[in-house]
C-alpha positions in Angstrom: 99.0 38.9 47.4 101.0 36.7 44.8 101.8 34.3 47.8 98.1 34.0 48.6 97.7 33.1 44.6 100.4 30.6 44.5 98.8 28.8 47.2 96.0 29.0 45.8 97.0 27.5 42.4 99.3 24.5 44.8 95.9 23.6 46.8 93.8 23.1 43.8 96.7 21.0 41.9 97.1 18.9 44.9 93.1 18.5 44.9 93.0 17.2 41.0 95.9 15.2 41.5 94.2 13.4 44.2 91.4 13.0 42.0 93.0 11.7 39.5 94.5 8.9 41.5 90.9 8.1 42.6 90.1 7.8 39.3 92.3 5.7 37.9 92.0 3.0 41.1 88.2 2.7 40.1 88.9 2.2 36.4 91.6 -0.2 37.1 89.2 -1.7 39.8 86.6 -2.0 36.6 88.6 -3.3 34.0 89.6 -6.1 36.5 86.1 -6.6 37.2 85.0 -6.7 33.1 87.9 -9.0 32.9 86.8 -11.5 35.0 83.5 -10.8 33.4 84.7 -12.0 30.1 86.0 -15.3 31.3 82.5 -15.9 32.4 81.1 -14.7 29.5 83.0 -17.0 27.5 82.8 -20.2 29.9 79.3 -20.1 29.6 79.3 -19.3 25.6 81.3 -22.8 25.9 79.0 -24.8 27.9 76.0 -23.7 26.2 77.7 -24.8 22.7 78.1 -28.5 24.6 74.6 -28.5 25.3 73.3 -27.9 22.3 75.6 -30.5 20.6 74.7 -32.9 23.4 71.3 -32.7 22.7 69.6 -36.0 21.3 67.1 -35.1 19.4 69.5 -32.7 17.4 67.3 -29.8 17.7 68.7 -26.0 17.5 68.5 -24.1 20.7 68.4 -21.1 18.4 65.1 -22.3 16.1 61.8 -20.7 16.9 58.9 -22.4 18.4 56.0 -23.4 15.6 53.6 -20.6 17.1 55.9 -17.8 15.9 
């Protein structure tokens, strides 16, 4: 009976420890993918700042149109 227990106990370790390296690929596989996220992020931050300081007119993107 204490055979069938320790066996028991081995399975379910080997079970979360698979699990847990499942896990951890699909966090590492999101970080990578908010990562490359944040370069966008900021490229874009970046090329809207050179619009609006390539505008002509010098108006702010950010000002609210007169019927608000």
């Amino acid at each position: 009976m204490n055979d069938d227990r320790l066996v028991e106990v081995e399975t379910k370790l080997a079970y979360q420890e698979d699990t847990i390296q499942q896990l951890n690929e699909v966090i590492c596989r999101q970080q990578d993918q908010i990562d490359a996220l944040l370069v966008q992020y900021e490229l874009l931050v970046n090329r809207m700042k050179e619009l609006d300081t390539d505008r002509p007119d010098g108006d702010d993107l950010d000002e609210r149109p007169p019927h608000y």
